[in-house]
N, C-alpha and C positions, 0 to 999 in steps of 0.2 A: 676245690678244697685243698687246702696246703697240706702234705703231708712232710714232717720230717725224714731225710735221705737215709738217713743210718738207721729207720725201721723198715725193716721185712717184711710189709705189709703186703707183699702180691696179690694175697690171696681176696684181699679186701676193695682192690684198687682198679676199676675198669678203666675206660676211656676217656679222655679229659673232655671236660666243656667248656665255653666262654664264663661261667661260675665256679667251675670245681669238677670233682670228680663223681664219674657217673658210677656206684656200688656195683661191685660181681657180686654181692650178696645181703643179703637183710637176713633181720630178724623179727619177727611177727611178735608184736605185746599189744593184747587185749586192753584196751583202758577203760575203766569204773572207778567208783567212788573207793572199793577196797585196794583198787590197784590205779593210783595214779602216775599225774607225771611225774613227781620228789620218785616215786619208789622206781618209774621205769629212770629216772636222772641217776640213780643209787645205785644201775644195774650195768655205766657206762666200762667197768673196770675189767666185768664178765663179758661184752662185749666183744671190749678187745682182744679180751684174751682167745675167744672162740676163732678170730678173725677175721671178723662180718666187718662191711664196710658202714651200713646203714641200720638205724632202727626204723623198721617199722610199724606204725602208728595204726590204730583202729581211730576212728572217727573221733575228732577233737572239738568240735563244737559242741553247744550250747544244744544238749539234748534232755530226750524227757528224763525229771529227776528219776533216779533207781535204776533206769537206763543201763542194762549190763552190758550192750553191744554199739551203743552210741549210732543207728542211724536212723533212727528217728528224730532227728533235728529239729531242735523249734524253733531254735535264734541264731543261725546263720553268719549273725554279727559279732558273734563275742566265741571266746574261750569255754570251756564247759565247765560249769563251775564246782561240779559233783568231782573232776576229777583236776582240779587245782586252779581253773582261773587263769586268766591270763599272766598272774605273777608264776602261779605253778608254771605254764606255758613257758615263758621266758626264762625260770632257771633252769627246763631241761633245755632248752635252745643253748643256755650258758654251757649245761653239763658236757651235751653231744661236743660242744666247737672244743671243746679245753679237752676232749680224749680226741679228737678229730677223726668223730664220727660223725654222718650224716643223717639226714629224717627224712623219709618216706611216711607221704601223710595220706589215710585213703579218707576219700570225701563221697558223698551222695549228693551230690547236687539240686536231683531233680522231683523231690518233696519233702514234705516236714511232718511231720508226727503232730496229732490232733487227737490226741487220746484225752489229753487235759487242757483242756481249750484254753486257761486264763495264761499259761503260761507258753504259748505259741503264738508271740505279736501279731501274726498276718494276718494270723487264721482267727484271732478272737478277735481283732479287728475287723474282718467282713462279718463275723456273728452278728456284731455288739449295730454297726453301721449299714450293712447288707447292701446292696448296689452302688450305695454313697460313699463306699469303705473304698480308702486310699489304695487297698489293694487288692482290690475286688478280680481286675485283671491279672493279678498271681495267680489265679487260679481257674479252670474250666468250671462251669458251674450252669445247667442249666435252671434259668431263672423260668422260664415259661411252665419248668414244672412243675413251682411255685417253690416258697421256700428252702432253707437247706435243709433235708432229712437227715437228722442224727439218730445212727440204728443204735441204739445202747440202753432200750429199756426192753425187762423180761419179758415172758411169755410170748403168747402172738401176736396176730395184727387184732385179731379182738380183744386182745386183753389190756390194750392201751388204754383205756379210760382209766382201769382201774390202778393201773400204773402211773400214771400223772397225776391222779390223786395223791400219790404219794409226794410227791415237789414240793419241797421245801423252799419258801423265800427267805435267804440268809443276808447279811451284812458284815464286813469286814471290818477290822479296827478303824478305817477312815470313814465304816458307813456309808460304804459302796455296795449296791445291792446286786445278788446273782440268783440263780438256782440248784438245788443241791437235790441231783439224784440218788442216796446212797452217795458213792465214792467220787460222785463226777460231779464237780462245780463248773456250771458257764454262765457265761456273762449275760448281763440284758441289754437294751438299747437303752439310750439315751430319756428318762422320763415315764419311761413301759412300767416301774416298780412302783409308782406314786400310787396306786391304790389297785384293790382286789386283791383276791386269793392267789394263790402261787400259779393254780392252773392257769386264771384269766392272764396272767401276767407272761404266761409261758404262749400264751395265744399271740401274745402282742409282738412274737419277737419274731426276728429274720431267719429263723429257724426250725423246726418241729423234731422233737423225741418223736422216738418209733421205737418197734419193736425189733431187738437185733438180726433177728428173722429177713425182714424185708432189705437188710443190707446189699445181701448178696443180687439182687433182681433189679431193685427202685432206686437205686443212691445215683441224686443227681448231680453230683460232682466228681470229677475222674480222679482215680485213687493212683497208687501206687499196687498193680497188678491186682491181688483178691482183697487186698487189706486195708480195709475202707478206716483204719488208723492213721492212713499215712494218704496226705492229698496232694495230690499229683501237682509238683509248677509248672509254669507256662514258660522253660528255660528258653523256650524257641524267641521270645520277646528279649530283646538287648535290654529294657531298663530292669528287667527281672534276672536275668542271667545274670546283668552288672552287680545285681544285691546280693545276688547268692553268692556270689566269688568274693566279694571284694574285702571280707577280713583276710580268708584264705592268700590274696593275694599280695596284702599288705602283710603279712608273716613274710612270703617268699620275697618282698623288695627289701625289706629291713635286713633279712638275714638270708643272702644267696648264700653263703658258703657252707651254710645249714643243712638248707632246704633244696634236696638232693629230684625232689621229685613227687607227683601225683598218682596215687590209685585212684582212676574215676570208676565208683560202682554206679550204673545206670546215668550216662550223663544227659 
């Protein structure tokens, strides 16, 4: 990172790398929807002034909407769009280089947030597809214990009847049909919606509601520690590690003199 000679920056300016210059210091900014990247791009002037070499970034991908802590990730590939998008993304990229400041960016690699299944590609693609799904191998899953348990219906494990009776079968402006528990829309397979009640149709999929109860004991697919919201990837696999990096990585080729550096939380 080039800094100009006639600024007194010491206090900002560690050791140089084959990119730039490695920060003696950051600054930590939370990013959400009320605090994006235009308002951390707005804060380059404060910054300098403090003498920090780097901003540092909370989690920048494509997370669940309302998302106030960004790491529950759903889409891996893209920008987050709650907290400006990849165009927001790129004018703070513009802002940092033009105060020549750097970006420390922390990432979670190693699961994605499944609280709202339609809008986590991977994860609503094994729902929808189930061992047939392109990414069925993203994730651990035992199938011998028969379909996926999703814990997120009330009461206990007796009171599930009466809880799937409640299942709505809905349709979307295109006329794509899901199920609607209360707050939680997922998807169906392929054809499963053509006839019967919600229940029958909720029978049909690669999936089973349960009662939240049984989370903690029976959930057949490895989570992210107790938080059966967030399901665990198979980073250990190259073509899945490749997926999960590779917007990340395409930031850091386009823009080295930016892009100072990696927080990995749990890689």
């Amino acid at each position: 990172m080039r800094r100009h000679p006639d600024r007194a920056r010491a206090v900002s300016a560690g050791p140089a790398t084959e990119t730039g210059v490695i920060p003696a210091s950051t600054y930590r900014m939370q990013l959400h929807a009320e605090q994006t990247f235009d308002d951390a791009a707005g804060l380059t002037d404060y910054l300098t002034a403090l003498g920090v070499g780097a901003l540092y970034a909370s989690p920048m991908l494509e997370s669940t909407p309302g998302s106030a802590h960004g790491y529950d990730v759903v889409d891996p590939s893209r920008a987050s769009t709650d907290r400006g998008g990849e165009d927001g993304r790129r004018r703070l990229v513009a802002a940092l280089r033009a105060a020549e400041l750097g970006l420390l960016v922390d990432i979670v690699p190693n699961h994605v947030g499944v609280s709202m299944p339609t809008v986590s590609p991977w994860w609503c693609d094994v729902l929808i597809h189930g061992r047939s799904s392109r990414y069925v191998n993203y994730f651990d899953i035992d199938w011998d214990a028969g379909p996926i348990m999703v814990p997120i219906l009330a009461g206990s494990a007796d009171e599930e009847p009466d809880e799937l009776a409640k299942l709505e079968l809905v349709r979307d402006v295109d006329g794509n049909p899901g199920l609607r528990y209360y707050e939680h829309l997922l998807p169906v397979a392929p054809g499963s919606a053509d006839e019967g009640a919600a229940a029958e149709v909720h029978d049909r999929q690669h999936y089973r509601l349960a009662s939240w109860l049984r989370g903690g004991s029976e959930l057949n697919y490895r989570r992210f520690f107790d938080i059966s919201t967030l399901a665990a990837l198979r980073v250990e696999d190259v073509g899945v590690f490749a997926d999960a990096h590779r917007e990340l990585l395409r930031w850091f080729h386009a823009d080295p003199d930016v892009h100072v550096g990696l927080r990995v939380d749990h890689p």
